[in-house]
N, C-alpha and C positions, 0 to 999 in steps of 0.2 A: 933324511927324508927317503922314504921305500917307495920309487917311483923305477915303474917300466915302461918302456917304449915299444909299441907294439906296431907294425903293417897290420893295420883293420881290413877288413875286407868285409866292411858292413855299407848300409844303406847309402852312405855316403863316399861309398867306390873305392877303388885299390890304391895302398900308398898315402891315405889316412892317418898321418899320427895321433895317436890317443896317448895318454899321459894316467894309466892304472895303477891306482895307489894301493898297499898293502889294505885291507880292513880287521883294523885292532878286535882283540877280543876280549871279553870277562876275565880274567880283574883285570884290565888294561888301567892304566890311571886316568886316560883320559877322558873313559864311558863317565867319570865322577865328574870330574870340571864342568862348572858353567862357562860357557863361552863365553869368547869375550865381542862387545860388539863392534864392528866393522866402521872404525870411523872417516876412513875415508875409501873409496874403491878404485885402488890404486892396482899394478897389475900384480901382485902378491894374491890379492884377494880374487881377482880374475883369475888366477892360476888356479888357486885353490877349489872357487867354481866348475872351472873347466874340467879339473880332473876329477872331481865328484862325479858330474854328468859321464864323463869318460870310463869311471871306475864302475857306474850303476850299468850303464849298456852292456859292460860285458858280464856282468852279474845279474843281468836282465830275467832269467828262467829261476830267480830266486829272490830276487827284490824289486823291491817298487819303489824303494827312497833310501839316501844315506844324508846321515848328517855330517860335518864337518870331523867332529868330535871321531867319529868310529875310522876315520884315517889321519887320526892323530895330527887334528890342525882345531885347534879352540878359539875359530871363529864363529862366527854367527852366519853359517851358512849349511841349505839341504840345497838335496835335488830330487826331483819327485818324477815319477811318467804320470805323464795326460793322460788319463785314461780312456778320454772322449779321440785326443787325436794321436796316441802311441806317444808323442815327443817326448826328451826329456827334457825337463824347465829346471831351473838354479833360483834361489830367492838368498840372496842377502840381508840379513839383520830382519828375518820374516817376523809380525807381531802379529797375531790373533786378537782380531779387534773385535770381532764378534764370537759368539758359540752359543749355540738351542739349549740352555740351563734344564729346559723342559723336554728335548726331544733327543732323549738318550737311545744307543742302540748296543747292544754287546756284540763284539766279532772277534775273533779266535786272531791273534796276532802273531807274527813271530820275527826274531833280528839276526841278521847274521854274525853281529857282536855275541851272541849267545847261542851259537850251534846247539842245534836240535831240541830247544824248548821252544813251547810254544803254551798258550797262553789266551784264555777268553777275555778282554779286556772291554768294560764300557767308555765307549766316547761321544760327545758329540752326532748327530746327525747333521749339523751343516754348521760351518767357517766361514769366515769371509778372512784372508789373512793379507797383509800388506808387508812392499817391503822393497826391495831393489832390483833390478835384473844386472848382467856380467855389464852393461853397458853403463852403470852409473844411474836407468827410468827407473821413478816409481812403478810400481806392479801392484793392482789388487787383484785377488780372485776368491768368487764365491764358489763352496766344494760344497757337496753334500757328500753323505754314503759314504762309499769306499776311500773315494779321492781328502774326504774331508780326514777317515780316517788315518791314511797314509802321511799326511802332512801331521796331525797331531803327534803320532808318534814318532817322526822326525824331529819337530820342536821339542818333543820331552827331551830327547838326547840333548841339545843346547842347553839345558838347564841342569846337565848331569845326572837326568832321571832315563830310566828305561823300564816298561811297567814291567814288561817281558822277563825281566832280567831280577826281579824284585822276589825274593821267597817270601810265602807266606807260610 
């Protein structure tokens, strides 16, 4: 495991340890694996959370989400920012229980698994996705827009999909 130890000197003051994982790239093998799902949320899986959220802050001026997969761990976990309140949130074993079949939008996407493409992709205008937070509670949240988008294309990586990443 490619983990570093950093002194943050972010929002959450000096002497912060963060836990920054390497972010795998094209043809990595694990952008391909479906995850597996998270059957119990044990501190493995809290680790792994942790350092997602930890690994997207400071990757922050270039993304909005990482899935598990893109630092080489094939669970079933992202982390996403709130777009409404900056934070960054973790969703374990997340499931898309709902999606607008009708209310499609196309937005130019792009991954840091895949440096320097980028990519008009249609998704969804609004989610509602369910799932776990680092604490073991259920979690739902309804996304439209952007937010909704950023979470879709998080869950594709779970699934070993990345639309980004896909030639046509």
């Amino acid at each position: 495991m490619n983990r570093v130890i950093l002194l943050n000197h972010n929002k959450y003051g000096l002497g912060v340890k963060d836990m920054i994982r390497r972010i795998v790239t094209s043809p990595h093998p694990a952008l391909r694996i479906v995850a597996k799902e998270a059957t119990e949320i044990n501190e493995q899986i809290k680790t792994i959370a942790q350092d997602l959220e930890d690994t997207l802050e400071v990757n922050i001026r270039k993304a909005v989400g990482l899935s598990a997969n893109q630092i080489n761990e094939c669970y079933r976990i992202i982390a996403f920012i709130d777009i409404e309140t900056r934070k960054i949130e973790s969703i374990i074993n997340p499931k898309i229980i709902y999606y607008s079949k009708d209310d499609l939008v196309l937005g130019k996407e792009s991954c840091l698994s895949y440096p320097g493409v980028s990519k008009y992709i249609t998704r969804p205008r609004e989610i509602i996705v369910e799932g776990y937070s680092k604490m073991g509670n259920p979690v739902k949240y309804s996304m439209t827009d952007y937010q909704a988008r950023i979470v879709c294309h998080e869950v594709d990586h779970l699934f070993g999909k990345c639309k980004v990443g896909i030639s046509k």
